[in-house]
C-alpha positions in Angstrom: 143.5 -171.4 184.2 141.7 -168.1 183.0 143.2 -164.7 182.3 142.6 -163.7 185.7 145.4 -165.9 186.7 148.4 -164.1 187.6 152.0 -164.6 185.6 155.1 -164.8 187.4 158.9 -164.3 186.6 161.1 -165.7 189.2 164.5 -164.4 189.8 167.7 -166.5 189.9 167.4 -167.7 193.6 163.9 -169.1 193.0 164.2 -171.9 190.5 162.6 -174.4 193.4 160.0 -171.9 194.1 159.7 -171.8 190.2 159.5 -175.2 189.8 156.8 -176.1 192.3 154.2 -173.1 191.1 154.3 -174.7 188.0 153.2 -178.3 189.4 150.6 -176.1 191.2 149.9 -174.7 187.0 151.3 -171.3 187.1 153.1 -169.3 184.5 156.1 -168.9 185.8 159.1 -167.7 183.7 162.5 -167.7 185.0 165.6 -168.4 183.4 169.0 -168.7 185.8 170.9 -166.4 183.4 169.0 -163.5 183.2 170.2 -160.0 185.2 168.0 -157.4 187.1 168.0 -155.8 183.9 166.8 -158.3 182.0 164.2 -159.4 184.7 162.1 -156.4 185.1 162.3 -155.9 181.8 160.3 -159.4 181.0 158.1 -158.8 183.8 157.3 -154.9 182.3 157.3 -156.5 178.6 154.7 -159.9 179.4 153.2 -158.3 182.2 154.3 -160.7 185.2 154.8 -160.3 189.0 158.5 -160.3 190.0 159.3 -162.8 192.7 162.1 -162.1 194.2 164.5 -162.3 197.7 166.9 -158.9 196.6 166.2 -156.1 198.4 168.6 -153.9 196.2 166.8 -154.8 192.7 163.3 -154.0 194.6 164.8 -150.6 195.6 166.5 -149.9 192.3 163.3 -151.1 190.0 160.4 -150.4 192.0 158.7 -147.4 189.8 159.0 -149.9 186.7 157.6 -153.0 188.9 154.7 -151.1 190.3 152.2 -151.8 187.3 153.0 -156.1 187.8 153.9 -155.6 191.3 156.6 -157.8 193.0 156.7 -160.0 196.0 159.6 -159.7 198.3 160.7 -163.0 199.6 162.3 -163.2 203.3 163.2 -167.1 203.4 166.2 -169.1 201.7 164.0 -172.1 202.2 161.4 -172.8 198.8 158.9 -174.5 201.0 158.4 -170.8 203.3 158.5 -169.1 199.9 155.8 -171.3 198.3 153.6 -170.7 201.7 154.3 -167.0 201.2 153.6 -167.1 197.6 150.2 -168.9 198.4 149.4 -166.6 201.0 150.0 -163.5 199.2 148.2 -163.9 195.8 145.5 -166.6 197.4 146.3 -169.0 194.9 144.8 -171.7 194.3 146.3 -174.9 194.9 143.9 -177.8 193.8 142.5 -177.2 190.7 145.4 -176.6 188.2 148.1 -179.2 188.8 149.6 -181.1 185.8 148.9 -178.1 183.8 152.4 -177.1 183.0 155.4 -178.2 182.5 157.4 -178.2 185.7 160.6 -178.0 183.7 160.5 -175.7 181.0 156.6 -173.7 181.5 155.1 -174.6 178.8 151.5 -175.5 178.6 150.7 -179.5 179.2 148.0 -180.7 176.5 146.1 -184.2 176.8 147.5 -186.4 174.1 145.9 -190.0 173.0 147.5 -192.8 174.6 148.8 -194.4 171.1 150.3 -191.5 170.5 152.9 -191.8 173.7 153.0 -195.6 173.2 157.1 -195.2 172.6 157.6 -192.4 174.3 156.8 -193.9 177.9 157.6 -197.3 180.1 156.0 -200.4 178.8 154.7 -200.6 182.5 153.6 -197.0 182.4 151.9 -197.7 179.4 150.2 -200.7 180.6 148.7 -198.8 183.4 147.6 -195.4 182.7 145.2 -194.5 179.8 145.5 -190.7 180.9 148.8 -188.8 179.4 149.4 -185.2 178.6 152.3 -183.7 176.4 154.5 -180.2 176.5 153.7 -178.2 174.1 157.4 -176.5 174.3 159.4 -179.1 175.7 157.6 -182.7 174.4 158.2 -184.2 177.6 154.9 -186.5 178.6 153.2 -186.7 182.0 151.0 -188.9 183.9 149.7 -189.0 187.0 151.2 -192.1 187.9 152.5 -192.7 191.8 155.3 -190.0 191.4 152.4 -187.3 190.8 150.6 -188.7 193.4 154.4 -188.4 196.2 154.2 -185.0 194.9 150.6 -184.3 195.4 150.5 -185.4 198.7 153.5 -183.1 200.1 151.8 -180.2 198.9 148.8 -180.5 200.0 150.8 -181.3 203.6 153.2 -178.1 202.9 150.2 -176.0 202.0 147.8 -177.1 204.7 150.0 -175.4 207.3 149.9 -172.1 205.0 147.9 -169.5 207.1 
């Protein structure tokens, strides 16, 4: 994904929403400790877009958000605020999945097969040829029939998004 991209930081209600922008292959930092303070401060410091369903840290940060901007969430329900999301910054949904790590954000790489030999299923091994690797985390992906559930419900989710 290019520069252009935009960078998110998602605020402790939004670990789902989190989650699912990076299958899509956004950056998206959030950590489930973190305060207001602590928040807008990442977002000023690495230059991300605040995501976000509290009003009152909107109204009490909003001079310091306005370089990054924010988005103001209105649903409880991740599959609304992924719609939103989508909506709002036109993402784009196709082209970037399997590019991060859903888990932890960091950047998936392509990795040889031999080099995940003990690291995956026998079976998994077996069948796929194609494997990438965290570059934080370690964890190693395929896109195996899992990838493929996943794929499938958000393109269904997302083809209702306006």
């Amino acid at each position: 994904m290019g520069d252009a991209a935009p960078r998110f930081i998602a605020d402790v209600m939004l670990g789902k929403l989190a989650r699912w922008l990076r299958i899509l292959g956004y950056d998206v930092a959030y950590d489930p400790r973190a305060d207001d303070e602590q928040l807008v401060r990442q977002a000023v410091a690495e230059g991300r877009t605040l995501l976000t369903k509290d009003r009152r840290l909107v109204e009490r940060w909003r001079k310091k958000l306005r370089q990054h901007g924010y988005l103001l969430l209105a649903s409880d329900d991740w599959r609304e605020q992924l719609r939103q999301t989508v909506h709002h910054f036109r993402l784009d949904t196709h082209n970037h999945r399997l590019t991060r790590c859903p888990d932890c954000n960091g950047v998936l790489e392509a990795v040889d097969k031999e080099a995940v030999r003990y690291r995956v299923p026998f079976f998994v091994f077996a069948h796929y040829d194609r494997f990438a690797r965290c570059q934080r985390c370690g964890k190693v992906y395929w896109a195996g029939s899992h990838y493929e559930r996943i794929s499938t419900a958000l393109d269904e989710l997302l083809r209702e998004t306006p």
